[in-house]
C-alpha positions as CSV (number, residue, x, y, z in Angstrom):
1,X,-131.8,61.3,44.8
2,X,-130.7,61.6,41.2
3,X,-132.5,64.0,40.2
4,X,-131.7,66.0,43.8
5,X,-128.4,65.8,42.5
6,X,-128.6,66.7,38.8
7,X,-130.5,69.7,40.1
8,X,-127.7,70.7,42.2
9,X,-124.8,70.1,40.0
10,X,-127.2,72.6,37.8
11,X,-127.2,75.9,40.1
12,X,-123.7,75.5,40.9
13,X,-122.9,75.8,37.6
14,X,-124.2,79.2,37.9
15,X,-120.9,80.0,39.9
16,X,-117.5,80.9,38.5
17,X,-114.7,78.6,38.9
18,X,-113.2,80.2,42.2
19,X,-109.2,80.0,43.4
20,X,-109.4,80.6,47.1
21,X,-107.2,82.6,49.4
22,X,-104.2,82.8,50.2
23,X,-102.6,80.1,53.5
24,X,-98.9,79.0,53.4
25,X,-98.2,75.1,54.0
26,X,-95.4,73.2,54.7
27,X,-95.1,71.8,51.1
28,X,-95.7,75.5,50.2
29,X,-98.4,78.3,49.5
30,X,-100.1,80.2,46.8
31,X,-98.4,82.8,44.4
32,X,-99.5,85.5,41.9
33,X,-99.6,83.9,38.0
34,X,-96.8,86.3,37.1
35,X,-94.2,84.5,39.4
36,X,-94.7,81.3,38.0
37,X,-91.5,79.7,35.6
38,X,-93.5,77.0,34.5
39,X,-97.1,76.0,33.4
40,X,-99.0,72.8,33.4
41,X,-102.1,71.7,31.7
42,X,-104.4,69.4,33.8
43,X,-107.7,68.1,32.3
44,X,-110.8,67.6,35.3
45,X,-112.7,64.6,33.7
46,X,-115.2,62.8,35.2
47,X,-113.3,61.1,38.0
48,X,-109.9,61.5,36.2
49,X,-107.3,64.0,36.2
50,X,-104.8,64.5,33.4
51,X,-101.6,63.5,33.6
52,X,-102.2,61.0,36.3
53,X,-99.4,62.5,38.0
54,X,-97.4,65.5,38.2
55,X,-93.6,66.5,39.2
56,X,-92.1,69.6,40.6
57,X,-88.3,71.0,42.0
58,X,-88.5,72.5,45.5
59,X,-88.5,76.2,45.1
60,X,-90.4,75.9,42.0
61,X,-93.5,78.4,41.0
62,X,-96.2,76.6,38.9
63,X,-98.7,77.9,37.2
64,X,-101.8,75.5,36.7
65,X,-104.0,75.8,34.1
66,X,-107.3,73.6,34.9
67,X,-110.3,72.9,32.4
68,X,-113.1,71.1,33.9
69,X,-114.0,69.0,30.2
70,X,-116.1,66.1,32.5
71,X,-120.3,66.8,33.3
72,X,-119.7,67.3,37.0
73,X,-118.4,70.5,39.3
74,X,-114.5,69.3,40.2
75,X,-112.0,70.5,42.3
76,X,-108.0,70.6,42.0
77,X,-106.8,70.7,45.7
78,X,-103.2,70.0,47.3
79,X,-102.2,68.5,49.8
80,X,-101.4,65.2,52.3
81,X,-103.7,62.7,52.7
82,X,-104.8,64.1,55.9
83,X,-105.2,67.0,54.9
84,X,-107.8,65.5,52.0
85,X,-109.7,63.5,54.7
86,X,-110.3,66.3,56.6
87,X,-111.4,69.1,53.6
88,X,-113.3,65.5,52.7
89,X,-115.4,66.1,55.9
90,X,-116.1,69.6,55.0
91,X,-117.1,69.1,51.3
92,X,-119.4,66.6,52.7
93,X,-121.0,69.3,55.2
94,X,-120.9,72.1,52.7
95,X,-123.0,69.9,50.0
96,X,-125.9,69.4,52.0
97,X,-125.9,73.6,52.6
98,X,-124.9,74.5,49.1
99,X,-127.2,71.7,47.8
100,X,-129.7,72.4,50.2
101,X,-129.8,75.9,49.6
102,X,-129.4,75.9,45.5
103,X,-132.8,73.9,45.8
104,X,-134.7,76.9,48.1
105,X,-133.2,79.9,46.2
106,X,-135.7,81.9,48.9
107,X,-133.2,80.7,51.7
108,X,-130.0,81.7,49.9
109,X,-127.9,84.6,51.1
110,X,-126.4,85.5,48.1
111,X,-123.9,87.8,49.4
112,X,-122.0,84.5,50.5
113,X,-122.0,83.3,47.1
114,X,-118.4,82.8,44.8
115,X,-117.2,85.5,42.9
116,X,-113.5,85.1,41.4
117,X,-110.8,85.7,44.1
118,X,-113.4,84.7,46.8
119,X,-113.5,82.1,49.7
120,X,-116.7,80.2,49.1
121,X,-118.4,80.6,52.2
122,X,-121.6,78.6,53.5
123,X,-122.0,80.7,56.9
124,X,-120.8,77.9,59.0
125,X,-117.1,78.0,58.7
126,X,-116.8,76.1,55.8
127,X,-115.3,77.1,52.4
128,X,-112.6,77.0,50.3
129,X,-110.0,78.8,52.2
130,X,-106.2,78.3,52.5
131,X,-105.3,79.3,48.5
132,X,-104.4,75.7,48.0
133,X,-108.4,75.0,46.4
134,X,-109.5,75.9,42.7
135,X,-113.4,74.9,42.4
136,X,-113.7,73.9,38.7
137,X,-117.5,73.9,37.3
138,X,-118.2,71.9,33.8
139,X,-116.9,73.4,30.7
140,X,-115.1,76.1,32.4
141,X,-111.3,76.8,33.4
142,X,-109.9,78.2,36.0
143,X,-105.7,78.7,37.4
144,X,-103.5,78.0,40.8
145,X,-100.5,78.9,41.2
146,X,-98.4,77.5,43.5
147,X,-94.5,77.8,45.1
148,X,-93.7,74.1,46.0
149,X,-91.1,74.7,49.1
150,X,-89.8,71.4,50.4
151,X,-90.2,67.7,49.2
152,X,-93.0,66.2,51.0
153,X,-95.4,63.6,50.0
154,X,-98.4,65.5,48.4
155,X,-101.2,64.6,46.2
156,X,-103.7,66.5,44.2
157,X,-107.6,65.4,44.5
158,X,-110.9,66.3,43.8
159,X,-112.7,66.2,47.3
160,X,-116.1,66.7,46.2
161,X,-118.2,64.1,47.6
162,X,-116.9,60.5,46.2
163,X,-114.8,61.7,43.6
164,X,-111.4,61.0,45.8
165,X,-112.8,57.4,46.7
166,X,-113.6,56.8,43.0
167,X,-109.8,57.8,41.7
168,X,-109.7,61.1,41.3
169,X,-106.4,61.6,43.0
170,X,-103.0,62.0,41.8
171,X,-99.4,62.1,43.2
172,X,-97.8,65.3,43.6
173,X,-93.8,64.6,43.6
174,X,-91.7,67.7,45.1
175,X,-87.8,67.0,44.1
């Protein structure tokens, strides 16, 4: 199983980090980099984020800046606790495809693959759609930027398999 897994976290590293598209939420939606007043740093470890915790003002544009310094593919998602569960589900789905499928390159449609700007799509519904996702592969970096509209109580997580459960979640407070 470990090595199943080390082989997979090795072709997905031959995809770019992704930021998928566009949805609007109630706690807000995606926005071009240019709109954004304000930019924040956050460090993808393996099963950390830093800061621990971030802040914004309702109405604010912010402009994320991710880098994935941990050994393991992350993600920077937003959103409710439900709304985690359920992308949760998914991730879970979308593993044993991608994983599946990185391991018999013969059985890959490559056309469905990630480029920058794309929704990663598996064929089966699943991806990263809704603009509120960044995929972040080791070493690499990768942006989201976001309009918060109204203060609700968010979080940001990495929803790859076990990574949530382990920590790797962090309150989002809209003021």
């Amino acid at each position: 199983m470990k090595h199943l897994f080390i082989a997979a976290t090795l072709a997905l590293g031959s995809l770019p980090a992704v930021a998928s598209q566009a949805q609007s939420f109630a706690f807000g939606e995606p926005a071009p980099a240019a709109k954004a007043t304000r930019t924040v740093n956050v460090v993808l470890k393996d099963i950390a984020f830093e800061p621990k915790s971030l802040q914004v003002k309702a109405g604010e544009t912010v402009r994320f800046v991710l880098v994935n310094e941990g050994n393991l593919p992350h993600e920077f998602n937003l959103g409710d606790k439900a709304m985690h569960a359920e992308h949760q589900k998914e991730m879970v789905a979308m593993q044993g495809k991608v994983f599946t499928k990185a391991m018999n390159h013969e059985g890959m449609d490559h056309g469905k693959m990630m480029s920058h700007g794309q929704m990663m799509d598996h064929g089966d519904g699943h991806g990263h759609g809704g603009g509120n996702t960044v995929m972040v592969m080791p070493g690499q970096r990768a942006e989201l930027t976001w309009t918060f509209r109204q203060t609700v109580p968010i979080e940001f997580a990495c929803n790859v398999p076990g990574h949530y459960q382990a920590g790797m979640v962090g309150a989002l407070t809209i003021e």
